[in-house]
C-alpha positions, 0 to 999 in steps of 0.5 A, a space after each residue: 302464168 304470171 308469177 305472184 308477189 305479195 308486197 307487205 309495206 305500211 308506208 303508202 309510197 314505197 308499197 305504190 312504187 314496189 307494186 308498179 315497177 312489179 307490175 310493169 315487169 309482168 307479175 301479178 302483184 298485191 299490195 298489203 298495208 296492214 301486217 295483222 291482215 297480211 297471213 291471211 292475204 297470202 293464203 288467198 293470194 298463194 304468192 311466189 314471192 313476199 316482201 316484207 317491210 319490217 317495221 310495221 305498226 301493230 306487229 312486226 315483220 320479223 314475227 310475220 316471217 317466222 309465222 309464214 315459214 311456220 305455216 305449211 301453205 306458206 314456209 317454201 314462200 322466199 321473203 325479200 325483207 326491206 327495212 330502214 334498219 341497216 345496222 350491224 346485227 340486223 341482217 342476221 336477225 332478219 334472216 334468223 327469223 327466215 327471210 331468203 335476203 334483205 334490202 335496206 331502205 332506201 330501195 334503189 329499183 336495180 338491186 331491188 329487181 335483180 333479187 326479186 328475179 333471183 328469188 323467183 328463180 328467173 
């Protein structure tokens, strides 16, 4: 069975590019534009993977993070955070909130797919 990754990402281009090149690798993917939506989705979806952007209209991916690991159904659910946010401080305060690892944007494809691999345990 194909494993499931939820992709949290507001801008329409970078969400269509992270679904494709997942979908062609073989998971079974679904795309999220909105993060007040996006806890909901996962209990329905029940992913392997999330990943999250962190600069979200509405709420913030960091809030979103910490409500999945505070969520019994979600917390063992790793998170791949992507942000444009690559100053010093960020990555700490990204993992603090709870993410397993971090990209910054932009997203090259090859580094993109050996962590996505990596946190699936593949």
């Amino acid at each position: 069975m194909a494993k499931r990754i939820l992709v949290v990402e507001d801008n329409d281009l970078n969400r269509k590019l992270f679904c494709d090149v997942l979908r062609a690798k073989g998971y079974e993917v679904l795309g999220c534009a909105d993060g007040n939506s996006m806890i909901e989705s996962a209990h329905r979806f029940r992913p392997d993977l999330a990943i999250m952007d962190i600069q979200l209209p509405h709420v913030s991916g960091l809030d979103l993070i910490a409500q999945m690991k505070a969520d019994a159904q979600l917390a063992s659910v790793p998170v791949l955070a992507v942000t444009a946010y690559a100053g010093k401080g960020d990555e700490d305060r990204i993992r603090a909130a709870g993410a397993e690892d971090y990209l910054a944007k932009p997203v090259s494809i090859g580094p993109f797919s050996a962590k996505v691999i990596a946190l699936l345990g593949e």
